[in-house]
C-alpha positions in Angstrom: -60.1 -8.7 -93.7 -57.9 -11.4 -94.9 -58.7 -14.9 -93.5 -56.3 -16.3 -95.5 -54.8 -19.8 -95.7 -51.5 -18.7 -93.6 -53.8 -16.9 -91.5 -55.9 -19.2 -90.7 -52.8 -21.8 -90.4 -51.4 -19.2 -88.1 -54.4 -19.1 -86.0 -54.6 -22.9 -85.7 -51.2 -22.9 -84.3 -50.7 -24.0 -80.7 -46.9 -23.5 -79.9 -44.5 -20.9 -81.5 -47.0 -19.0 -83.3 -46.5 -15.4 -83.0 -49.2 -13.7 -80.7 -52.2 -11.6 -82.3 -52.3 -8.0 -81.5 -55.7 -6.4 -81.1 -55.8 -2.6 -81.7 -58.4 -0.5 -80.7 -59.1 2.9 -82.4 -62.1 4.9 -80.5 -63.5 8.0 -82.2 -66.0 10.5 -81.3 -67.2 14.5 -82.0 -65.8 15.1 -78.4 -62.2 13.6 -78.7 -59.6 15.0 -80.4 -58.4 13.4 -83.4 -58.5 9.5 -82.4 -57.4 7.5 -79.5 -55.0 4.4 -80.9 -54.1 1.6 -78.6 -52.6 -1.9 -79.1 -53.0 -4.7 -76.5 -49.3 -4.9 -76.7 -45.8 -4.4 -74.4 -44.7 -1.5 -76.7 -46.2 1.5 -79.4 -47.3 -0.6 -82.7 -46.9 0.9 -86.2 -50.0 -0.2 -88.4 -51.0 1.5 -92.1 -49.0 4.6 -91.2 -51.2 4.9 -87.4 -49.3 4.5 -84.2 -51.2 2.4 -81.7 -49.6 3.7 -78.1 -49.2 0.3 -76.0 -51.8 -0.5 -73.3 -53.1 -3.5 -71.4 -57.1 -3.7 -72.2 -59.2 -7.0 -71.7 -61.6 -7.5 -74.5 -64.9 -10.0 -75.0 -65.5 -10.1 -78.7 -68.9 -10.4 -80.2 -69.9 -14.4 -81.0 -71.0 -15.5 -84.4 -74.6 -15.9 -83.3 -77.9 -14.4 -84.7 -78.0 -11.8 -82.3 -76.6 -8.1 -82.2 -73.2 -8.4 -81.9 -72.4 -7.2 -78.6 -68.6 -7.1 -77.0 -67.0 -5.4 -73.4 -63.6 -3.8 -73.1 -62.1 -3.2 -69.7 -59.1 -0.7 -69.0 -57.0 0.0 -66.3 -57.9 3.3 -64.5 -54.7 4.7 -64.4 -55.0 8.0 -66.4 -57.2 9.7 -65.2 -57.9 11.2 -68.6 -60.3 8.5 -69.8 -62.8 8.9 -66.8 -63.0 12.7 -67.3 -63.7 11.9 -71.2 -66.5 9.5 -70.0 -68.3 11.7 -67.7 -68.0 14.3 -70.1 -69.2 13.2 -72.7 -72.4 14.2 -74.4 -72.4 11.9 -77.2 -71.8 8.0 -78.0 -67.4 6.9 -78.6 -67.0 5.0 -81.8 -64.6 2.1 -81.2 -63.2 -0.1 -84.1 -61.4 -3.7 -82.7 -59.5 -5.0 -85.0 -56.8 -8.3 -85.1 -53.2 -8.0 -86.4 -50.4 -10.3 -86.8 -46.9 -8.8 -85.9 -45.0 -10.0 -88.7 -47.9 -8.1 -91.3 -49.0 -5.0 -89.2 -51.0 -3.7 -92.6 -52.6 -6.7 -92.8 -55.7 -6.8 -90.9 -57.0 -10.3 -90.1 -60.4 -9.5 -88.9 -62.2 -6.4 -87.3 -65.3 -5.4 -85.7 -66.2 -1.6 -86.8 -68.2 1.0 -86.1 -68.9 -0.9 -82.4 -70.7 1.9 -80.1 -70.5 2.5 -76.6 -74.1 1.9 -75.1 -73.1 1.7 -71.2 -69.5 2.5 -69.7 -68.6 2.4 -65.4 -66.1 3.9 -63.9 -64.4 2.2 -61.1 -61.3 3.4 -58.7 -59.2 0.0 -60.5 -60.8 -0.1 -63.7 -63.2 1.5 -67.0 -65.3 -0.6 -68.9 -67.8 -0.4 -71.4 -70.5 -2.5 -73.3 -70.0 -2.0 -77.1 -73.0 -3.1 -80.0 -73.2 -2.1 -83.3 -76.0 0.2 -84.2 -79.6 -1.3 -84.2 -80.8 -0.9 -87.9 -84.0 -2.6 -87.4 -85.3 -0.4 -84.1 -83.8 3.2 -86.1 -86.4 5.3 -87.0 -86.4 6.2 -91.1 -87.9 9.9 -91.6 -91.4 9.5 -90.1 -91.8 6.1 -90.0 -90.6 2.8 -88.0 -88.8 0.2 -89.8 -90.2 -2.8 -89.4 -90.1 -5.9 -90.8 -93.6 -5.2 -93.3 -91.8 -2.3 -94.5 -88.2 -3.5 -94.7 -88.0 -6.8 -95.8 -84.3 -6.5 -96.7 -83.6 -6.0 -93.1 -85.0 -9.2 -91.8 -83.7 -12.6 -92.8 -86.7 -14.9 -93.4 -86.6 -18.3 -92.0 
């Protein structure tokens, strides 16, 4: 992730800056190969991946103490992604990530390895809550972590 000084200046910009584009790459053992999409009017070329164009709304995870937590909504209109839903047996991998058009390789910032916890199907629209896995509530062999046990885990205060 490059948060660079012409990125940042970029990001800062108010009029004539060049939009962001957000591609979305979702993964799982039930989906063939990987689903690519770019919040954009056309396909997107990025590190030798095409992102097919789509229209999704996206509410990225905040820079608070919690677990990061986000929601993507897409329009119903292939009928494809609620049969994949219902389907499914096991959890879709989705990895957000923020490009600018004029350096598609470059990625500005991402949020990887999100998983999809809850997901609704409606007759306009699918959506789904995204978090990233919960190391500190993951069982390890036989026993719990917790913070007595896995200090590293657990900022102290």
């Amino acid at each position: 992730m490059a948060w660079t000084a012409d990125n940042l200046e970029w990001a800062l910009q108010r009029d004539g800056a060049e939009p962001g584009i957000f591609l979305c790459t979702i993964t799982g053992p039930e989906v063939p190969g990987a689903i690519r999409l770019a919040r954009n009017t056309e396909d997107f070329a990025s590190r030798g991946q095409t992102f097919s164009a789509a229209y999704f709304e996206i509410s990225l995870p905040s820079d608070s103490s919690e677990m990061p937590r986000a929601t993507m909504e897409l329009p119903n209109v292939d009928r494809e992604i609620g049969l994949l839903l219902m389907e499914m047996r096991q959890g879709l991998t989705v990895t957000i990530e923020l490009v600018r058009p004029s350096a598609p390789d470059d990625v500005i910032d991402a949020w990887r390895m999100m998983k999809l916890r809850v997901a609704n199907i409606g007759k306009l629209s699918v959506s789904g809550e995204l978090s990233a896995a919960a190391y500190d509530t993951e069982p390890y062999g036989w026993q719990r972590v917790n913070p007595s046990d896995f200090p590293g885990l657990w900022l102290s205060q």
